[in-house]
C-alpha beads as a LAMMPS data file, in Angstrom:
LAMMPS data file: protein, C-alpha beads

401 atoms
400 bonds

1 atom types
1 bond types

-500.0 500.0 xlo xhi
-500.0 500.0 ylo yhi
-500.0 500.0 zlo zhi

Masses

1 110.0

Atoms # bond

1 1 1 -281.031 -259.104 271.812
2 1 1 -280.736 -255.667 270.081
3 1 1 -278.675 -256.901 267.472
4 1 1 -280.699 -259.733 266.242
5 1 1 -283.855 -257.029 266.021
6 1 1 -281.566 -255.248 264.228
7 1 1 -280.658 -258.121 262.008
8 1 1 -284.552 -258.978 261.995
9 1 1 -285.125 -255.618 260.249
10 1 1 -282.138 -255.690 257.947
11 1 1 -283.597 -259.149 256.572
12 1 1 -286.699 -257.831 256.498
13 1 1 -285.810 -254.782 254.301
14 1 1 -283.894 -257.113 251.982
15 1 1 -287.357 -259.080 251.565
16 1 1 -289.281 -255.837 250.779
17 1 1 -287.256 -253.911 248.633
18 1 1 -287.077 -256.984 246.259
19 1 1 -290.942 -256.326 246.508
20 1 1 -291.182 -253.079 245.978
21 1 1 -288.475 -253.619 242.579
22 1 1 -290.836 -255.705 241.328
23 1 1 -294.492 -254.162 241.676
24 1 1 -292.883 -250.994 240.912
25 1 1 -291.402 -252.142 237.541
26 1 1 -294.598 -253.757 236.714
27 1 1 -294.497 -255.996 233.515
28 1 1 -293.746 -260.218 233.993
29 1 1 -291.953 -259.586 236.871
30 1 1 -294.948 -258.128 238.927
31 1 1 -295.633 -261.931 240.012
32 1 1 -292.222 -262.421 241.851
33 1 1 -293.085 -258.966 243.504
34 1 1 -296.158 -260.588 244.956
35 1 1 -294.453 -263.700 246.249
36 1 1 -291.901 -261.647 247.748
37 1 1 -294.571 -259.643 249.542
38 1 1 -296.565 -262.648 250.842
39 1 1 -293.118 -263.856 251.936
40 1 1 -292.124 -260.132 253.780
41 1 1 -295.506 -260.619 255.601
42 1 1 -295.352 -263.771 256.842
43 1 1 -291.335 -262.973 257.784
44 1 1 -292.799 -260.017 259.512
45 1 1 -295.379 -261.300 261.571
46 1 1 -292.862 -263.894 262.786
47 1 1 -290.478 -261.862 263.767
48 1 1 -292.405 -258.437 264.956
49 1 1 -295.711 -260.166 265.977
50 1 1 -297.347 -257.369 268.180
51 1 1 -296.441 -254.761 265.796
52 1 1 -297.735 -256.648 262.866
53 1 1 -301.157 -257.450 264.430
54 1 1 -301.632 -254.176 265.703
55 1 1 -301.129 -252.733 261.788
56 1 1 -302.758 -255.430 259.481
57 1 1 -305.902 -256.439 262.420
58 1 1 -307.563 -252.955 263.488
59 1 1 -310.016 -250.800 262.456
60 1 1 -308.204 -248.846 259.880
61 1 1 -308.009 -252.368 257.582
62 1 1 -311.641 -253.844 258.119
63 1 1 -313.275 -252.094 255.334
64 1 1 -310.383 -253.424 253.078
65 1 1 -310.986 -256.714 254.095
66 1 1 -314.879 -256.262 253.968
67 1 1 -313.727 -254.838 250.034
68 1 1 -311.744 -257.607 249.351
69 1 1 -314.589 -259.980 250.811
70 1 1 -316.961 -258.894 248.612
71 1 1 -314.414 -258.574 245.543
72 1 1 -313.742 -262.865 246.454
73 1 1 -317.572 -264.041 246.453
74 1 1 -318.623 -261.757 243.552
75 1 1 -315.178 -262.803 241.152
76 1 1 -315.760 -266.416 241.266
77 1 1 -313.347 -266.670 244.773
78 1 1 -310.892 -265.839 242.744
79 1 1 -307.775 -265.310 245.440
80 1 1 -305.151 -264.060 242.696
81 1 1 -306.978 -261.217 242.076
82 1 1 -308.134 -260.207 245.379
83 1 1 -304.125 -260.347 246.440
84 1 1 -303.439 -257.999 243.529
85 1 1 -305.805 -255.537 245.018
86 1 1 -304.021 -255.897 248.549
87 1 1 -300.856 -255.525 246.878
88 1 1 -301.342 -252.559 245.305
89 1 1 -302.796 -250.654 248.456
90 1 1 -300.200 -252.574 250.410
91 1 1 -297.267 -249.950 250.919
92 1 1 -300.146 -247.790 252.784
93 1 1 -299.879 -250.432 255.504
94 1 1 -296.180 -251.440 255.291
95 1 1 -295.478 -247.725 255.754
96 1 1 -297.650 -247.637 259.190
97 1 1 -295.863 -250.920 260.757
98 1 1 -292.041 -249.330 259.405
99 1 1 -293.319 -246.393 261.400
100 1 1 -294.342 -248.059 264.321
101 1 1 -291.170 -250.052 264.162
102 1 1 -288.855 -246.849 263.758
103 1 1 -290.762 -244.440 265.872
104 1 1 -289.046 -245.798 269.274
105 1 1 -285.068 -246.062 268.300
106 1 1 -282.925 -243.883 266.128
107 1 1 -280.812 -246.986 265.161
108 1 1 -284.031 -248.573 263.216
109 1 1 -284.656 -245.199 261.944
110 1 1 -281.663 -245.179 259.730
111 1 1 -282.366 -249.031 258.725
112 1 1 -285.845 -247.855 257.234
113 1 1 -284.233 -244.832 255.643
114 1 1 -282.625 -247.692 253.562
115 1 1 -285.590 -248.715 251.766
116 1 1 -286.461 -244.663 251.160
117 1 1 -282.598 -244.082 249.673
118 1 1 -282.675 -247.251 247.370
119 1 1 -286.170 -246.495 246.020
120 1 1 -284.924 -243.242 245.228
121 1 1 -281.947 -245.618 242.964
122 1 1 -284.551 -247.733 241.887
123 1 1 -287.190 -245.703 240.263
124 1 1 -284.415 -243.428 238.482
125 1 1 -283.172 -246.679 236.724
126 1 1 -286.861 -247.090 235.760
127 1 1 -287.056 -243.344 234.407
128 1 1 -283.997 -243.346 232.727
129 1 1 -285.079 -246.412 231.277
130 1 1 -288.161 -244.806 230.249
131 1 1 -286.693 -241.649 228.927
132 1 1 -283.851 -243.729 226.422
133 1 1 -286.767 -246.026 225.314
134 1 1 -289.054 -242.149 224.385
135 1 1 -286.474 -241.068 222.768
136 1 1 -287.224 -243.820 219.937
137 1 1 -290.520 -243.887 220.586
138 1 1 -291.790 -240.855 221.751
139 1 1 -295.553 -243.045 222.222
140 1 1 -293.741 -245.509 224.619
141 1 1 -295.744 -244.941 227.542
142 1 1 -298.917 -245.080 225.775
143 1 1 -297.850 -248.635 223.797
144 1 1 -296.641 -250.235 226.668
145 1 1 -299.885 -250.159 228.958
146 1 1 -301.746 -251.629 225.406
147 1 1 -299.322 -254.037 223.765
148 1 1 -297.614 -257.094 224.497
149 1 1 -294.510 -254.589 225.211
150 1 1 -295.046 -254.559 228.592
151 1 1 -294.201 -258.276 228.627
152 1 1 -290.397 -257.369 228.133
153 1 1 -290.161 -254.153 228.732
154 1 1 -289.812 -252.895 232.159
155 1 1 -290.567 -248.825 232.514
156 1 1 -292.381 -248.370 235.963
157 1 1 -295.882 -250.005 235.185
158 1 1 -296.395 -247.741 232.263
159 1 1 -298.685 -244.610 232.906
160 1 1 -297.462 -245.654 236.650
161 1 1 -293.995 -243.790 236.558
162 1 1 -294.926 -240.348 235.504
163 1 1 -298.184 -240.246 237.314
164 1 1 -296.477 -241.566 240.486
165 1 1 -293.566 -238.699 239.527
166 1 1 -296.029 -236.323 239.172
167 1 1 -297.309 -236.873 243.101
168 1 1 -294.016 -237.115 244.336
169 1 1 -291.369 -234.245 242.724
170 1 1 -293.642 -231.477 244.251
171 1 1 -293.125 -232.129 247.689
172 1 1 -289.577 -233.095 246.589
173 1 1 -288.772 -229.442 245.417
174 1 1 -289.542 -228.050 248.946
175 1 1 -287.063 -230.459 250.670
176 1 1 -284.566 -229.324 248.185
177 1 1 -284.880 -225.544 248.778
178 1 1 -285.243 -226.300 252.601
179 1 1 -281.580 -228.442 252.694
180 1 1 -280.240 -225.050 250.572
181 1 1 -281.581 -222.758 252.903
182 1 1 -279.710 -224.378 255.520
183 1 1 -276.713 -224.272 253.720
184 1 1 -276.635 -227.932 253.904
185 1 1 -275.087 -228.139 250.381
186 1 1 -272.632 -231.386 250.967
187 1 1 -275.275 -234.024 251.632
188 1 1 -274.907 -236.520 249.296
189 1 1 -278.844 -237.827 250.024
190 1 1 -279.910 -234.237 249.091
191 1 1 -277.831 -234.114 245.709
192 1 1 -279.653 -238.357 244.996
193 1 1 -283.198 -235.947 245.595
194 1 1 -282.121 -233.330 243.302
195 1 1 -281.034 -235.597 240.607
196 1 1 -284.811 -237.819 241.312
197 1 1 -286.268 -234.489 240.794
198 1 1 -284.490 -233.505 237.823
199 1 1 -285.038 -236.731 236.178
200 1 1 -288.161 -237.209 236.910
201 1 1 -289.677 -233.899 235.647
202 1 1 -287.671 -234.481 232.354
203 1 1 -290.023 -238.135 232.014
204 1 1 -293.460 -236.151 233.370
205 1 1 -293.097 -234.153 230.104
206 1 1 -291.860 -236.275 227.719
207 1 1 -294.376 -239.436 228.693
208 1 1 -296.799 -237.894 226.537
209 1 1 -299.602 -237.468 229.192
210 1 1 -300.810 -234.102 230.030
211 1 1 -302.759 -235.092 233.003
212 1 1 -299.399 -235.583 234.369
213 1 1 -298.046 -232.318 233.875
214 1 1 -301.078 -230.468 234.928
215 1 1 -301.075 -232.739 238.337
216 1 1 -297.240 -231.919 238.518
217 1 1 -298.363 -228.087 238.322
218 1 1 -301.050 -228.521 240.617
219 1 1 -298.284 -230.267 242.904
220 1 1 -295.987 -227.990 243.343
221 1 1 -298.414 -225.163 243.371
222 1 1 -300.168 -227.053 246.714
223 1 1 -296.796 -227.755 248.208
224 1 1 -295.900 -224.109 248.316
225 1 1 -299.145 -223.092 249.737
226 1 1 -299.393 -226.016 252.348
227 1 1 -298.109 -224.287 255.015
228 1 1 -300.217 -221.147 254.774
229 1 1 -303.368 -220.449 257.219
230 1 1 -306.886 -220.640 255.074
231 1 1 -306.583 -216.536 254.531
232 1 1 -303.169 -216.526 252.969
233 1 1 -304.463 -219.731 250.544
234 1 1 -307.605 -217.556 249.238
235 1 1 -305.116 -214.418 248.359
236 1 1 -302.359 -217.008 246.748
237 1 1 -305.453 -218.471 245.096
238 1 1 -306.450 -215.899 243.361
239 1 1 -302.620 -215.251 242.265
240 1 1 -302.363 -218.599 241.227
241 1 1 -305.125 -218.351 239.018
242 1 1 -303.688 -214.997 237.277
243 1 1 -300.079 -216.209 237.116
244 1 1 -301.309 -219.894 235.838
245 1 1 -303.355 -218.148 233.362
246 1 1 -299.754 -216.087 232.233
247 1 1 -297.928 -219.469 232.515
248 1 1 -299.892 -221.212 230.409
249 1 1 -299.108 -219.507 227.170
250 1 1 -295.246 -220.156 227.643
251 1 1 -296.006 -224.156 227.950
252 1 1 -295.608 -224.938 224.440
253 1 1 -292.172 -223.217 224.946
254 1 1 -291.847 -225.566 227.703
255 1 1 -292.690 -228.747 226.327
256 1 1 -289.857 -227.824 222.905
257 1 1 -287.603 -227.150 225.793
258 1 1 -288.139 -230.898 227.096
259 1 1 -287.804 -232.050 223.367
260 1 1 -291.059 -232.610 222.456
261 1 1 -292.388 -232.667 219.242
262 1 1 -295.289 -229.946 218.013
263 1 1 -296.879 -233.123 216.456
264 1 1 -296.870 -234.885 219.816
265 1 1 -300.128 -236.336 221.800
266 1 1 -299.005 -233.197 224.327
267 1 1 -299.273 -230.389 222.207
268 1 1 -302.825 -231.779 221.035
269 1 1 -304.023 -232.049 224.617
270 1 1 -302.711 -228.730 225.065
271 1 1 -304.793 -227.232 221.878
272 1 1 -308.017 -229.064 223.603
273 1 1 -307.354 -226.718 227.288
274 1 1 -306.572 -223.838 225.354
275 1 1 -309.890 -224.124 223.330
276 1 1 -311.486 -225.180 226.558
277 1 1 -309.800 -222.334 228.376
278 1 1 -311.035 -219.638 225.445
279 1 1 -314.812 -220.791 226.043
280 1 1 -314.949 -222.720 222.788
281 1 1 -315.876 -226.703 224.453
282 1 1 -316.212 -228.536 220.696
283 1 1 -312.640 -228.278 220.233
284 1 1 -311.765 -230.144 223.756
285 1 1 -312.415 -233.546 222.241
286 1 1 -310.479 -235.443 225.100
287 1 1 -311.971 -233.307 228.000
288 1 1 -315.698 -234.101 226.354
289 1 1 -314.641 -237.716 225.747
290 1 1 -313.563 -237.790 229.241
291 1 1 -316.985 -236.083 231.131
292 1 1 -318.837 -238.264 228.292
293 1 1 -317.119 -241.094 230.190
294 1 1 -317.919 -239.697 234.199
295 1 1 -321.713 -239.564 233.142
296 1 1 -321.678 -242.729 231.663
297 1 1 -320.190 -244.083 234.978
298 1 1 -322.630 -242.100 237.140
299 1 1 -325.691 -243.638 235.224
300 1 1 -324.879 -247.181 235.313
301 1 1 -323.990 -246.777 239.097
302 1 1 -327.873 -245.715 239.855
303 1 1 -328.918 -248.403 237.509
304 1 1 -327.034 -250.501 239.625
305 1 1 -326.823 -248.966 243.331
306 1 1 -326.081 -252.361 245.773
307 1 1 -323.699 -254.139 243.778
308 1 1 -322.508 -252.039 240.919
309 1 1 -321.797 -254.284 237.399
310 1 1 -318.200 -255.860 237.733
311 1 1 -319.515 -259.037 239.213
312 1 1 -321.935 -259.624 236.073
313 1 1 -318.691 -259.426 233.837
314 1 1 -315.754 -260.979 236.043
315 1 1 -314.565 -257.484 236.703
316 1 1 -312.736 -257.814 233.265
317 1 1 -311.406 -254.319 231.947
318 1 1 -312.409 -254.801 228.264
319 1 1 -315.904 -256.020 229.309
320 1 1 -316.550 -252.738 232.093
321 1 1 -315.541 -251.118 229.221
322 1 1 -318.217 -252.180 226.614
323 1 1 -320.773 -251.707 229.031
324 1 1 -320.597 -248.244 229.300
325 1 1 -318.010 -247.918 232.568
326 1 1 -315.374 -244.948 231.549
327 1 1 -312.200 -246.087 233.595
328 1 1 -311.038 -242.802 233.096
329 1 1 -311.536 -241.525 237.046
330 1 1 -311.412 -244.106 240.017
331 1 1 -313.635 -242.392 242.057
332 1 1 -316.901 -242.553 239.882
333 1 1 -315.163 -246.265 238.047
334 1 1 -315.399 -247.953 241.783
335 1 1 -318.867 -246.749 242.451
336 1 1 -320.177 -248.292 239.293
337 1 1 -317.866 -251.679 239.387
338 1 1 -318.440 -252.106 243.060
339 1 1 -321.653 -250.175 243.813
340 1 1 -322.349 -249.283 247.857
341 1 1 -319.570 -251.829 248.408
342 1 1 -317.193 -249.576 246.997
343 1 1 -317.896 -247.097 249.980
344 1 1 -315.547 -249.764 252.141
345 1 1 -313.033 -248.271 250.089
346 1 1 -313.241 -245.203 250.350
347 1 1 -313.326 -245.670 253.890
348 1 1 -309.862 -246.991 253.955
349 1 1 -308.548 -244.482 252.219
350 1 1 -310.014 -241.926 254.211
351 1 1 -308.256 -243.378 257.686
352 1 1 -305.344 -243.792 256.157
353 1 1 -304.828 -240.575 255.235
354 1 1 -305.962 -239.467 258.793
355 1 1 -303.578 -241.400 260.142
356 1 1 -300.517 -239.413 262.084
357 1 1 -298.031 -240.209 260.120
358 1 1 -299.855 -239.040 256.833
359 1 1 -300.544 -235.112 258.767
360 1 1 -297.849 -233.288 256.492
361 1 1 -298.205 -235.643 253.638
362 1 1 -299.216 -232.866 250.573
363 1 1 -298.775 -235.602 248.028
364 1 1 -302.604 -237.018 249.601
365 1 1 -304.080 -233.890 247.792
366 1 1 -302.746 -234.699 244.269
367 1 1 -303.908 -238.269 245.439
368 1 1 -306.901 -236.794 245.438
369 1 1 -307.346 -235.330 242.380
370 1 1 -306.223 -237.680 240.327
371 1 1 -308.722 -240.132 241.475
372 1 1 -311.483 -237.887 239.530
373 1 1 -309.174 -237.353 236.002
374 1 1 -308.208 -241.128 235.920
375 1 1 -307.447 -244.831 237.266
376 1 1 -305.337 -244.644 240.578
377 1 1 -305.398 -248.077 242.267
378 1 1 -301.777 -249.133 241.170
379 1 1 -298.782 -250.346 243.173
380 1 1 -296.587 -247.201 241.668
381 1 1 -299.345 -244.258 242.783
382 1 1 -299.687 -246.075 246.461
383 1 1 -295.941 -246.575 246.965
384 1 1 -294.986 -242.482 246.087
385 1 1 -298.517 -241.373 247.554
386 1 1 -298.251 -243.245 250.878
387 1 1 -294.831 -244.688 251.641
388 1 1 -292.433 -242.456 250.233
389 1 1 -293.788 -239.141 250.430
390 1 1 -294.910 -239.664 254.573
391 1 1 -291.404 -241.058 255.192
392 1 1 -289.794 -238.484 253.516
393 1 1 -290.832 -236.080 255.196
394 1 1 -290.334 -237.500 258.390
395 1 1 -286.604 -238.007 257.731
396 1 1 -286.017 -234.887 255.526
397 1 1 -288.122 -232.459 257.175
398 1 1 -286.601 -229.507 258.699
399 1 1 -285.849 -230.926 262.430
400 1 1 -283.729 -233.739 260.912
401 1 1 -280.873 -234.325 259.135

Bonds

1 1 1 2
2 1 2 3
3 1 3 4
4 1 4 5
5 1 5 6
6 1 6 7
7 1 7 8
8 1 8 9
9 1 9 10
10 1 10 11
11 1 11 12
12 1 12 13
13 1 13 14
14 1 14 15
15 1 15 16
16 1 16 17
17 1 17 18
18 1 18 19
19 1 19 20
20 1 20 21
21 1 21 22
22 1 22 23
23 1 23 24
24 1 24 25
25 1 25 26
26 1 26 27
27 1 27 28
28 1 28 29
29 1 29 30
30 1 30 31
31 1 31 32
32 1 32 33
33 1 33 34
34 1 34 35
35 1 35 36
36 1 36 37
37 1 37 38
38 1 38 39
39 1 39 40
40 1 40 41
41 1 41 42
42 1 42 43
43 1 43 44
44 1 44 45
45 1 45 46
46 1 46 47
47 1 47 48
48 1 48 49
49 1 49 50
50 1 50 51
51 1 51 52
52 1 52 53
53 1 53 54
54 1 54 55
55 1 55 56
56 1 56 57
57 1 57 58
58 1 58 59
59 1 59 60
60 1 60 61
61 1 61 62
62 1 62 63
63 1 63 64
64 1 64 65
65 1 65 66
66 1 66 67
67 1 67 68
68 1 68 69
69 1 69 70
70 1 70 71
71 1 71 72
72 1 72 73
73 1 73 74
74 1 74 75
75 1 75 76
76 1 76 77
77 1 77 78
78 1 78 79
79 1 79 80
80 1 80 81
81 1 81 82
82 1 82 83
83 1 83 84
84 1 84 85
85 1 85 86
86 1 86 87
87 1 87 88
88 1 88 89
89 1 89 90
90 1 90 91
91 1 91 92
92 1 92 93
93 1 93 94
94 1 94 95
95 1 95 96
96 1 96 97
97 1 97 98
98 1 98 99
99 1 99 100
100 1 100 101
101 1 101 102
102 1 102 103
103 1 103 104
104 1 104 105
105 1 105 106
106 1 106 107
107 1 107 108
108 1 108 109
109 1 109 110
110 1 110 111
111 1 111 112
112 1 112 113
113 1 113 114
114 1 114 115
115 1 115 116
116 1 116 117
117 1 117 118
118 1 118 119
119 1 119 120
120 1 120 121
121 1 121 122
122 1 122 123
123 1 123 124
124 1 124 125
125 1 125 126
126 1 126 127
127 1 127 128
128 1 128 129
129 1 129 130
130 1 130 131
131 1 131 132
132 1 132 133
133 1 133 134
134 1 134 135
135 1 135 136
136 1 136 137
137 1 137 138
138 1 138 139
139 1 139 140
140 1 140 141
141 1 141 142
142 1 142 143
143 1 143 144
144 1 144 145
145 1 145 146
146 1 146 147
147 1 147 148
148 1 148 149
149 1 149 150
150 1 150 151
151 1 151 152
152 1 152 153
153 1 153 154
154 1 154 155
155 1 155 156
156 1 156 157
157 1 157 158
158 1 158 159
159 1 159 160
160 1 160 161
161 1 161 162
162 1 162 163
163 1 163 164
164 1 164 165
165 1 165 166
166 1 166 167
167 1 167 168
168 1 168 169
169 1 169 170
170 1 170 171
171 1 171 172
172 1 172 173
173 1 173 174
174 1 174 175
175 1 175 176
176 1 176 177
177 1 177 178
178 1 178 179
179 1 179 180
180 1 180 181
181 1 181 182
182 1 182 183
183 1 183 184
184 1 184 185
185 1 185 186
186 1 186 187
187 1 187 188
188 1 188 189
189 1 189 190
190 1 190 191
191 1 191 192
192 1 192 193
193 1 193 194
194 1 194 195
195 1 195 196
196 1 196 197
197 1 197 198
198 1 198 199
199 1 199 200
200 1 200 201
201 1 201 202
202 1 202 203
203 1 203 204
204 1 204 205
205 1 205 206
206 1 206 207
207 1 207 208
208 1 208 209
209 1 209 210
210 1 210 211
211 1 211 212
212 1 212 213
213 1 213 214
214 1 214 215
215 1 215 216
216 1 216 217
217 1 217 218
218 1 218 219
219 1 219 220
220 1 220 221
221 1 221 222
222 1 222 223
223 1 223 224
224 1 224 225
225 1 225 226
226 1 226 227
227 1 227 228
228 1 228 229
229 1 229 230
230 1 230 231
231 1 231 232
232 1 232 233
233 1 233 234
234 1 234 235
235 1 235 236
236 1 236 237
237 1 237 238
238 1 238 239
239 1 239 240
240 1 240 241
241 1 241 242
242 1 242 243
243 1 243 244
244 1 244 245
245 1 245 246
246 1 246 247
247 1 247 248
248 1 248 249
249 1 249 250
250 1 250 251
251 1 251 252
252 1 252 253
253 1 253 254
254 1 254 255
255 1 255 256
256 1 256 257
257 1 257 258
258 1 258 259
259 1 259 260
260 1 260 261
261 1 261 262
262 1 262 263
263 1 263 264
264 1 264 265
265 1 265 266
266 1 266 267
267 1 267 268
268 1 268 269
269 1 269 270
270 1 270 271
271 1 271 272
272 1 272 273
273 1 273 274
274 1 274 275
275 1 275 276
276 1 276 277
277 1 277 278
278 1 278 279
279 1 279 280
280 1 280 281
281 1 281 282
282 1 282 283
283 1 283 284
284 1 284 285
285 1 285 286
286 1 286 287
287 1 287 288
288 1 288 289
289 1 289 290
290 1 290 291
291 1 291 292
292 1 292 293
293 1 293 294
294 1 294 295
295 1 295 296
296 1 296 297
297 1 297 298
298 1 298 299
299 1 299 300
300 1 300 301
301 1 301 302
302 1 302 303
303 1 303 304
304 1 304 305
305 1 305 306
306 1 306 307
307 1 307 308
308 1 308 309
309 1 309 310
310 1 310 311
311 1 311 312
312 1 312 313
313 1 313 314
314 1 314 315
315 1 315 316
316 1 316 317
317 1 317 318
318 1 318 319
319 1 319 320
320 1 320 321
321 1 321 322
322 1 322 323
323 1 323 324
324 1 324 325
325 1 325 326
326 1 326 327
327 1 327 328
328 1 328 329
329 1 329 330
330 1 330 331
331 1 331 332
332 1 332 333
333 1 333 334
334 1 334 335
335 1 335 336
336 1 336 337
337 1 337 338
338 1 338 339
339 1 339 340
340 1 340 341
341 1 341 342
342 1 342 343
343 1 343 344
344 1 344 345
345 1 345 346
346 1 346 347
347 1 347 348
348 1 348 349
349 1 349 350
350 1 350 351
351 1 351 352
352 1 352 353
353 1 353 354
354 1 354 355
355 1 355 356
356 1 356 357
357 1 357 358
358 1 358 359
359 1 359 360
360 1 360 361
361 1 361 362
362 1 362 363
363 1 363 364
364 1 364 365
365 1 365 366
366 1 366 367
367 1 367 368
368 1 368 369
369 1 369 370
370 1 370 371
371 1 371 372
372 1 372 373
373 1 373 374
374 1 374 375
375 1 375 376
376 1 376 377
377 1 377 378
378 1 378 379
379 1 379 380
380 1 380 381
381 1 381 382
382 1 382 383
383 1 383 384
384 1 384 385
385 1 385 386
386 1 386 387
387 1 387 388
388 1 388 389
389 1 389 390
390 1 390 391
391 1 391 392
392 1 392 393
393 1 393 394
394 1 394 395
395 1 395 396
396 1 396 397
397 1 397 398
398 1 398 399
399 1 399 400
400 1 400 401
């Protein structure tokens, strides 16, 4: 009996990771990642019925499914979209039924770890895809999310990868330095971390987005302060603030060092914060651009409270887009899209963070705050933000291993 469970989950694994390949890499081949989810559920629920129920029929997923509702009568009951919406919030509630499923046997726990050691494989092929493909086109990253490129090239979704990097190396680091402490230095899984850290910071610079790097600073900066009391944070605060404000002047230093070009998209966005930084607002064309866009947003969501404006343009991106919607930050994009409707949400989001196995999970914060600087609801920034990063920890923290 144990060993076909344990078969059961081996399967099952299989099933997801060929998934998680797919809506990770983004490009054509997110369609076969769909069918393979659909087909991990259904394989699931047949083989782990209770479990499955308990995850995917509670209260935690009714205001999804209330979402999604409304997303299917106002989208012309369009069902291919509304599954592309569950599958990119999906690994929030695959991680919660692999926990469930785990929590009771330490022979299952090392079966999930699986699916956490490959993805680590996985996403540096992606990255070191990436970072061969920038180094002929340094503007890559930026083509690929508005060409026909991402049709045949496969780089992590695009702007995906290094925002989904930027959420997970931070917390990454800390495992890293924990593992050394110990004087655990000949674990091969700690030396596949290191090298998913290394790599990974090397594409956060050179993808050209400086959102990125900031929410990589801001990362690591939270990580190390995560396990203070409220006190401590305040008096770290107010270091952080002085040292950032020393650090900042050797980034340009920083960004040669990765191999980036003075002329680069970088070292502009960097000119803008300085000039923002020094009091002098005109020069920060993107950060105007970008609050230009917020307010925009803002307006047309009390112009249109109940049921926001993507329903009176097929929620298409180009058409939110010439009616004023910035798409720049997903907090104030879903209000005016989905008006009050989009509170259902944010309601999910909000208990699955509370959620136990999400109470050390740091990555949440840069979750977070990159929901107000740009567009979050993608496969790559829920797999690192809510799969990964919780089950991480729970394998690598310090009482394991």
């Amino acid at each position: 009996m144990f060993r076909t469970v344990k078969i059961n989950i081996l399967i099952g694994n299989i099933i997801y990771l060929l998934s998680a390949v797919c809506l990770f890499g983004g490009g054509h081949i997110d369609n076969y990642g769909y069918a393979f989810l659909g087909l991990y559920i259904l394989y699931i629920f047949a083989t782990f019925p209770k479990e499955s129920s308990f995850v995917f029929f509670n209260t935690i997923t009714v205001p999804l499914y209330l979402f999604l509702l409304y997303y299917f009568f106002t989208n012309g009951f369009n069902i291919k979209n509304v599954l592309s919406i569950f599958g990119k919030v999906s690994p929030a509630l695959i991680a919660f039924l692999h926990y469930r499923l785990m929590n009771g046997s330490a022979d299952f726990l090392k079966m999930y770890k699986m699916i956490i050691l490959v993805s680590f494989i996985i996403i540096i092929g992606f990255s070191v895809n990436a970072l061969v493909l920038l180094q002929i086109n340094p503007m890559i990253m930026r083509e690929i999310v508005s060409t026909d490129v991402d049709e045949s090239i496969i780089v992590g979704g695009g702007f995906g990868l290094p925002y989904s990097l930027a959420i997970l190396v931070p917390n990454l680091l800390l495992i890293i330095w924990s593992r050394f402490r110990a004087k655990e230095y000949y674990n091969w899984e700690i030396y596949l971390i290191l090298l998913f850290s290394i790599v990974g910071t090397m594409l956060i610079f050179r993808a050209q987005y400086m959102t990125s790097v900031l929410l990589f600073l801001f990362g690591i900066y939270n990580a190390l302060l995560f396990r203070f009391k409220l006190k401590e944070k305040l008096v770290f605060l107010l270091g952080g603030v002085i040292f950032g404000s020393f650090f900042y002047t050797y980034l340009p230093s920083l960004f040669t060092l990765m191999g980036i070009n003075e002329d680069s998209i970088l070292f502009d966005r960097f000119g803008e914060i300085s000039s923002l930084m020094s009091g002098d607002s005109h020069e920060a064309h993107d950060f105007a651009i970008r609050m230009e866009h917020i307010l925009n947003t803002i307006k047309i969501f009390f112009e249109n409270i109940l049921f926001g404006v993507g329903h009176t343009c097929n929620y298409g991106y180009e058409q939110l887009e010439n009616i004023g919607v910035g798409l720049h930050a997903e907090w104030f994009d879903l209000l005016a899209i989905y008006g009050c409707f989009s509170f259902f949400m944010y309601m999910f989001l909000y208990r699955i963070c509370k959620l136990k196995m999400n109470k050390m999970n740091v990555a949440i914060y840069s979750f977070i705050l990159m929901g107000f600087l740009n567009p979050l609801l993608q496969y790559q920034i829920f797999f690192v933000t809510f799969y990964m990063a919780p089950m991480i920890y729970f394998y690598y923290s310090k009482n394991r291993l």
